[in-house]
N, C-alpha and C positions, 0 to 999 in steps of 0.2 A: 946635206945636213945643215940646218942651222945654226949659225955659230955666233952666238954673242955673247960678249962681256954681258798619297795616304800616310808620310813621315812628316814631321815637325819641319816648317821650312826654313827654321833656319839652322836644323843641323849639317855640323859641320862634320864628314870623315876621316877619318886617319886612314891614308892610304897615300902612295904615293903618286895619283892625281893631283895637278893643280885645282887647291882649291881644299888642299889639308893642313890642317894645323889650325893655328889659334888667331882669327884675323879681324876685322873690323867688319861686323853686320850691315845689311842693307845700304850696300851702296847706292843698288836698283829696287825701289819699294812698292809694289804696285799692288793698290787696295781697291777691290769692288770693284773693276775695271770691265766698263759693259761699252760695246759698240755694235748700233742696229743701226743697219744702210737703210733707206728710203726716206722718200718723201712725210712719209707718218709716223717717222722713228718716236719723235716722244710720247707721241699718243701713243704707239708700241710699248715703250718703257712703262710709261706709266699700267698697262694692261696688263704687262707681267709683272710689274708690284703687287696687283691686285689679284689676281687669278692663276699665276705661276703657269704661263702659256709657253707649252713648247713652241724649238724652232720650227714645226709644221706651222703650227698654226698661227704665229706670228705670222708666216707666208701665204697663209690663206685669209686671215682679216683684216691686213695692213697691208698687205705686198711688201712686207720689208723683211732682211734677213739679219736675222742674229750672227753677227761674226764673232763678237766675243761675250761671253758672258759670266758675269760675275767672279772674276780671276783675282786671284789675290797671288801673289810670287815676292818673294825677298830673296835677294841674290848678293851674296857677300865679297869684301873686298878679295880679290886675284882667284874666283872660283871661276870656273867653264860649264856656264848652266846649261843643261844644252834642252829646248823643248822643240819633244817630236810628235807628229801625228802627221795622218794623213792627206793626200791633196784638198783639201777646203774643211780642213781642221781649224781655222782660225791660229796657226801658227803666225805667222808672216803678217797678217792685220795686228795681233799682239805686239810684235817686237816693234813695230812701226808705234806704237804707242810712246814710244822709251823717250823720243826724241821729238815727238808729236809730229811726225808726218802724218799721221790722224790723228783727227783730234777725238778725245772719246766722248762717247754719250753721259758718261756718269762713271766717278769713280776718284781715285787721285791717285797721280804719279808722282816720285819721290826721284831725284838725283842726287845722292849726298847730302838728303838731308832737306834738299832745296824743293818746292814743289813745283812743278815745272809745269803745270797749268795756269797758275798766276805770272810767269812771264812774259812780257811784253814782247813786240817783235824781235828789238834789237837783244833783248835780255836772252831770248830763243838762240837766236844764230852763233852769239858767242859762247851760250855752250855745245848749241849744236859743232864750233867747229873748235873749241878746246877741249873739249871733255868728252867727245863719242865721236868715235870712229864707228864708219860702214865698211861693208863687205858684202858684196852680193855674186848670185850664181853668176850673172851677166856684167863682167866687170865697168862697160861701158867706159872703156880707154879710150882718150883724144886720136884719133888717128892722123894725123898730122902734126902731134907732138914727140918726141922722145921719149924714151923710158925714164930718164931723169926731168922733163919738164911734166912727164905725169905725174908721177910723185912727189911734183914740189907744187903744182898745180894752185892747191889751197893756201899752202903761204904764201903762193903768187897776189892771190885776192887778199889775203892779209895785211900787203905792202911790206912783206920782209924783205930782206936788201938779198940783189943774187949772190952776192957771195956765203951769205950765210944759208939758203936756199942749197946752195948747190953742196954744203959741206953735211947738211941733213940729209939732201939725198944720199953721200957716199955712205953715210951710216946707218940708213937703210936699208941699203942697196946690198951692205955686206951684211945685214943680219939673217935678208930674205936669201944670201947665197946668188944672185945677179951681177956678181964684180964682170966687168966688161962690158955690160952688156946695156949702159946707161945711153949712149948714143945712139941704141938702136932703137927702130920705131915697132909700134906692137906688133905690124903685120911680118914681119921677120923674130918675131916669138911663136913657140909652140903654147897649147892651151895651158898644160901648166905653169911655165914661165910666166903668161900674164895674170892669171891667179896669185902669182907671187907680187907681181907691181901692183895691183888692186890692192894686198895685204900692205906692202910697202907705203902705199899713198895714206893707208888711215892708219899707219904707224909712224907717218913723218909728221903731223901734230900731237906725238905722246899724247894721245888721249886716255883719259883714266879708265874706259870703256868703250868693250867692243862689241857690234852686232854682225854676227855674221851671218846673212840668212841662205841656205844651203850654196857655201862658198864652193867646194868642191863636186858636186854631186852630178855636174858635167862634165867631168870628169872620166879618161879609163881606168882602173880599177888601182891597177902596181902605181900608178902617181896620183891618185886620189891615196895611196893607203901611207905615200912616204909623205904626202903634204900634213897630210894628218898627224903623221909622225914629227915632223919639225913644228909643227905648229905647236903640239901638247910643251917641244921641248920650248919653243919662245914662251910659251906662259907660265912654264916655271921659272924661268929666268926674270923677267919683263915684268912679273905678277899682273899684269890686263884682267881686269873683270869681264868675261866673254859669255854675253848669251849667243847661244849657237845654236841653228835651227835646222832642223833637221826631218827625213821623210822617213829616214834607215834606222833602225831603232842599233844595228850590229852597231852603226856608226857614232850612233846616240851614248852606248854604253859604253864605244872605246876612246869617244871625247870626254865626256861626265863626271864629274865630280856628283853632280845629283841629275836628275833628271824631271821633267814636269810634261806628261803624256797628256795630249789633249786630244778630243774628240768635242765634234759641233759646237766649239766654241767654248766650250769647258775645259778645266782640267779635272782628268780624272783619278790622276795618280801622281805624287812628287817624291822621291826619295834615289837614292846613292842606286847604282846600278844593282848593286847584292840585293837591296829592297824589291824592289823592281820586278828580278827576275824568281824571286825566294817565296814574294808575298805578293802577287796580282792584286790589286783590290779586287778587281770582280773579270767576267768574264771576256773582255773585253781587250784588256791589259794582259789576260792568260794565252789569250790566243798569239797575243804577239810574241810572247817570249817561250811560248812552245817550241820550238827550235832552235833556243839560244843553248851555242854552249854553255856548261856550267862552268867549267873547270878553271878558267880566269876568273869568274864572277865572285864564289864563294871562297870563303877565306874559313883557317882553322877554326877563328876562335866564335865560328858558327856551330860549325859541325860538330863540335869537339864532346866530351862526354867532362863535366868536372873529375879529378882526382877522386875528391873524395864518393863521390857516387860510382865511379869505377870501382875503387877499393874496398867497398862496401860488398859488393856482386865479387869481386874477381882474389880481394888479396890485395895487397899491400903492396907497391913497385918496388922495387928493391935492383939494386947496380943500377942505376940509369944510364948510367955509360955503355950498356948492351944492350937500349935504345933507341932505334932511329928519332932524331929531336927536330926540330921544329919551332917558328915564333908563330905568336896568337895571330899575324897578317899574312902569315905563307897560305897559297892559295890552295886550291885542290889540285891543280898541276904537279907542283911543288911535293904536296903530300903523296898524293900518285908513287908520283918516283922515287920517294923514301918507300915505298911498303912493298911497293915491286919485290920478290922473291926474299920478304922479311917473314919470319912467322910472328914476329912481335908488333904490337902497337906501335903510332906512332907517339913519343910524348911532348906536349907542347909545354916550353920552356916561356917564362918570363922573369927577368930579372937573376936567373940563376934559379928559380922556385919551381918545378913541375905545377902547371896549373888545370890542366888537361890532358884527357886520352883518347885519338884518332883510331880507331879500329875502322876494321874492311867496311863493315856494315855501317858506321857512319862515313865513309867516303861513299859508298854506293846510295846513301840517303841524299849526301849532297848532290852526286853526279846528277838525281834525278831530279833535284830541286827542292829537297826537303830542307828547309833549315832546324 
């Protein structure tokens, strides 16, 4: 365990993901963001300004491909964005946008505000190594270094002094849960273990923002699902703004605060996981969450039926206290187990007010994904 001290994109959910509550918009702003690989990329750009050319045919009269196309994403401060799509979905060319290890065809990127295409080399590096943190599947550890001179590595190239170097590692070291094991070099770590020193290492420049592009997904399944689990708990703590990239949509939903589905370059869908799996945009986005459970995903104060449209059909509630009760964020899980061998309704409480009524038949709507 870790232990330290088709929706509007910039909504924000109440739920208890990181990445709820009331916080500071667009730390990550990324407007119109197009990148086409080849040689005749601008004459491509310009083509599809003109004629709106798919990515076939861009690769049929240019030889170039569309990796990203026209992406617009705002990602607010301490949320866990996470965008998923398939192998050659333009995930992974996207996030590399953030920090301009490519540079894009057209479009503008935003870092707090700052646009980070008008920075000059030196202006690049010092946000690149103040302000964003990487993470990648292939951690690419020194293997002749220590687990403590991995992690301090980048202050090493800063000219920070070793003492203060080595007292940032210890406070890394005990957040990723690695106490001990600072002296030891990576080939005497398990894969999880060094997953944790990769997280450590772009957690030892507190950077304001993290990329993580599928960290875990090399991962066997029981230490892929606890990394995940310490990790959600360090970004509650930590507040990091994390776009996290992802192939697994299970994984997508149980990191996310919102989510942004892409497909050839596009996205086709951005919203909270309940969006997602409640309201597909199109068929595409259905296919994928055809198999999702519901039962974590949907929450009461979907499903629920108002008071007064209950009372209207049914009769007036009367004793609530001979009610199973409920809040308007208890999930279907939740609900589930209140009605188990009730004959009553469930009634969702806010503030002390009855504000809704759970019946069987709206839990069976939601089980199946009806909002």
């Amino acid at each position: 365990m870790i232990t330290n001290t088709g929706t509007d994109v910039n909504q924000i959910p109440s739920s208890s993901k990181p990445g709820g509550g009331k916080r500071r918009q667009n730390v990550v702003d990324l407007r119109h963001v197009w990148k086409i690989f080849g040689d005749r990329a601008d004459e491509a750009f310009a083509a599809i300004q003109k004629d709106n050319l798919s990515k076939a045919e861009v690769l049929d009269r240019f030889q170039c491909v569309v990796g990203v196309r026209d992406v617009n994403i705002s990602v607010n401060e301490g949320e866990v964005f996470c965008i998923m799509g398939l192998s050659g979905s333009g995930k992974s060319t996207l996030v590399r946008h953030v920090n301009r290890l490519i540079e894009p065809t057209a479009g503008e990127i935003y870092i707090n505000g700052t646009d980070v295409n008008k920075l000059n080399k030196e202006e690049l590096r010092v946000m690149r190594a103040d302000n964003i943190g990487m993470v990648f599947q292939n951690m690419a550890l020194l293997p002749h270094r220590t687990v403590r001179d991995n992690i301090t590595f980048a202050l090493e190239l800063r000219n920070v002094a070793k003492a203060a170097r080595d007292k940032e590692a210890e406070r890394v070291i005990e957040i990723v849960s690695l106490q001990g094991y600072g002296d030891r070099m990576p080939s005497e770590l398990s894969g999880g273990m060094q997953q944790r020193v990769g997280l450590a290492r772009a957690l030892a420049a507190d950077p304001d923002i993290l990329l993580m592009d599928e960290p875990f997904s090399a991962l066997d399944p029981l230490i892929r699902r606890g990394l995940q689990d310490e990790f959600l708990e360090l970004s509650k703590k930590m507040n990091k703004t994390t776009l996290f990239i992802t192939h697994d949509l299970d994984e997508a939903i149980r990191m996310g605060s919102r989510i942004a589905i892409m497909k050839d370059g596009e996205i086709v869908q951005i919203g909270t996981p309940e969006d997602i799996v409640t309201k597909p945009a199109d068929d595409y986005v259905a296919q994928f969450v055809a198999g999702i459970s519901k039962l974590k995903l949907i929450y009461a104060h979907t499903v629920m039926t108002p008071v007064a449209e209950y009372e209207k059909s049914t009769g007036k509630l009367e004793s609530l206290k001979d009610y199973p009760q409920a809040g308007p964020d208890d999930d279907l899980d939740t609900l589930v187990g209140l009605a188990v061998d009730r004959t009553r309704p469930v009634v969702i409480m806010n503030d002390g007010k009855p504000i809704g009524v759970v019946t069987k038949d709206n839990l069976l709507h939601g089980i199946q994904g009806e909002a």
